[in-house]
N, C-alpha and C positions, 0 to 999 in steps of 0.2 A: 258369845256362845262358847261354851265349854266342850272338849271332844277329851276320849280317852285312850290310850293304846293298852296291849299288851304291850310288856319290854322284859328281855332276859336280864340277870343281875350276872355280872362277871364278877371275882375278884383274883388280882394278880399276885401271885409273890416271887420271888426271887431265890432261885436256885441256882447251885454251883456249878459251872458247865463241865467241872473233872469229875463229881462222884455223885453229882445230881441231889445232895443234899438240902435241903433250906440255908440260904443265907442268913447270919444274922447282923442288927445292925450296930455300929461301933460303937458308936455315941447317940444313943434316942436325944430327937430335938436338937442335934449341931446340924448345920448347914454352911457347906464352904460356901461362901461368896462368891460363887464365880459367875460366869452367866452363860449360859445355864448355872441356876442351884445344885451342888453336887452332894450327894449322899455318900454316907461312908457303909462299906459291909465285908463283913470277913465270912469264910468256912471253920463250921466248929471241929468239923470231922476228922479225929486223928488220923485216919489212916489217909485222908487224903492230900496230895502235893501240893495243893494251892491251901491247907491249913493254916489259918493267922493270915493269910493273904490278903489285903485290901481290893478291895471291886469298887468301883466311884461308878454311882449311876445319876441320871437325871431326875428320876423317879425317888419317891418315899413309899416304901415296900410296908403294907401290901396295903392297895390299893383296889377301887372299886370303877367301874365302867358298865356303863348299861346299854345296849343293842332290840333296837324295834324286833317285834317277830315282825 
């Protein structure tokens, strides 16, 4: 038997916690090795302090998640 839900679509991205801008990523398709997989990301935003700054996340931005209504 088949059954169907409604479900919300999410999608995440990653933003800079100093000037809230979108992160972007250093290298499309590297992956450190570590374990957890670790992501590489920087701020592009000149005027922000953490500009050129690396962000290591778990996660590959942006990303999709779905929630039952």
């Amino acid at each position: 038997m088949e059954k169907s839900k409604r479900v919300e679509t999410y999608e995440v991205r990653l933003y800079c916690d100093e000037c809230g801008e979108e992160m972007k990523e250093v290298e499309p398709n590297v992956v450190l090795t570590t374990f957890p997989p670790q992501y590489r990301y920087y701020c592009l935003n000149p005027k922000c302090s953490l500009n050129g700054k690396m962000t290591y996340t778990n996660h590959h931005y942006p990303y999709t998640f779905y929630k039952e209504e």
